[in-house]
N, C-alpha and C positions, 0 to 999 in steps of 0.2 A: 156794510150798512152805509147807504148812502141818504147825508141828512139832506132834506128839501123843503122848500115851501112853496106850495099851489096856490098861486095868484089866479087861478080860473076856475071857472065853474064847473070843471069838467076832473074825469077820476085819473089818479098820478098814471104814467103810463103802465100799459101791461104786457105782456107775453101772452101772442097770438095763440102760441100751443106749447105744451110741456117742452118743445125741446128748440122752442125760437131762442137764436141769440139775440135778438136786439127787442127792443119795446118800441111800441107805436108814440111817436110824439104827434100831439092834437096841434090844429090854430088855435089861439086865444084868438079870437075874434068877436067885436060884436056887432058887425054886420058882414057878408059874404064880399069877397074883393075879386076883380078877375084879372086873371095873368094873361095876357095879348100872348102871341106866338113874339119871341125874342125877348121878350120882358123879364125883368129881373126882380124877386121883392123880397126883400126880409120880413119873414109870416115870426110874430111873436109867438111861446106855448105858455107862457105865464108861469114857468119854472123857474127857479134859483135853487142853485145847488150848493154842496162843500161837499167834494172826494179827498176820500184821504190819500196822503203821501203815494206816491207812486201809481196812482191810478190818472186816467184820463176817458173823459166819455165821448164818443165818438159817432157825430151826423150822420148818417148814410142816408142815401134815399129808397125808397119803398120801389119795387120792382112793377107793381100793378099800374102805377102810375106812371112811368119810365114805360111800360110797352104799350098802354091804352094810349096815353097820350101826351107823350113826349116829355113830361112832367119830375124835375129829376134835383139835388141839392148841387148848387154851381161848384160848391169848393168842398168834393166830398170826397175823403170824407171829411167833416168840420170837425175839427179837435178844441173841447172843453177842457183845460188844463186845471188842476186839482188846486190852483191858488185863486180862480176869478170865480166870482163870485156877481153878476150881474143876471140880467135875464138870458134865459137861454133863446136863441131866436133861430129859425131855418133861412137858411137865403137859396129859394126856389127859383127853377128859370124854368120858362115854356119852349123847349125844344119843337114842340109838333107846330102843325099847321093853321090850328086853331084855339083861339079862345079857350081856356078852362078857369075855370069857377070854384075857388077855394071856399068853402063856408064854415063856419062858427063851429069848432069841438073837430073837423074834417081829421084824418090820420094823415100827416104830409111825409113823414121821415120815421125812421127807424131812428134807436138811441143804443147802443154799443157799449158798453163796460169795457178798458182793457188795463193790463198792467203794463207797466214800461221800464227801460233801465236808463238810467243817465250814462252818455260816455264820456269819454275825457279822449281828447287829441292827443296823441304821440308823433311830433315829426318824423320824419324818416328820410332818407335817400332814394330811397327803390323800395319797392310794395316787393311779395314772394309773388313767385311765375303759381298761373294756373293752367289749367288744359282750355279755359276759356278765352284766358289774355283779353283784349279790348274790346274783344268782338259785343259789340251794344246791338242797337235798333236792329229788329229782324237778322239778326247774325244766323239764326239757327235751321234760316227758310222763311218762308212767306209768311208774315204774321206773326 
């Protein structure tokens, strides 16, 4: 159960279909704003939340928008930690070519549920050998 309070006009987010993982986050907007191609903006949804202990709610961007036009969340995904407690907000950027036009109640992002664990540091001298060893960036072939 996750408690919130809807500062907008518009209904708490929802689950697109029985088997979406994330929910639609709306703008709070109360006039349409437009995103230039490179532009960057923080879209308010007029949410305030509290998750409990070990949970964190997680930005991602909506796919429709990302393939139609270019339209995508900068720092995604955007992690909502289970202690703040402030307005929740999306920071959208316009990848595409052109102009797009966010308006009032619009769907900009998806919203994520997940649990997490805390680690704790062990120093060490040497890590254990794997069959992978260092191999990073494209190690495995093209991409």
């Amino acid at each position: 159960m996750i408690r919130v309070i809807n500062e907008s006009p518009y209904p708490l987010p929802e689950y697109a279909t029985p088997h979406s993982a994330g929910l639609d986050l709306r703008a709070h907007l109360n006039e349409s704003v437009v995103l230039q191609p490179g532009e960057r903006r923080l879209v308010p949804t007029g949410l305030r939340m509290a998750l409990p202990d070990g949970w964190e709610a997680q930005v991602r961007p909506r796919s429709g928008l990302a393939l139609k036009h270019g339209v995508t969340v900068l720092n995604s995904p955007g992690t909502i930690d289970a202690d703040y407690r402030g307005p929740v907000g999306v920071i959208l950027v316009n990848h595409g070519s052109e102009a797009f036009e966010i308006t009032p109640g619009e769907r900009i992002a998806q919203l994520v549920f997940a649990r997490y664990e805390r680690a704790e540091w062990q120093i060490v001298d040497e890590l254990d050998a794997t069959e992978r060893g260092e191999g990073g960036f494209g190690h495995s072939g093209r991409g």
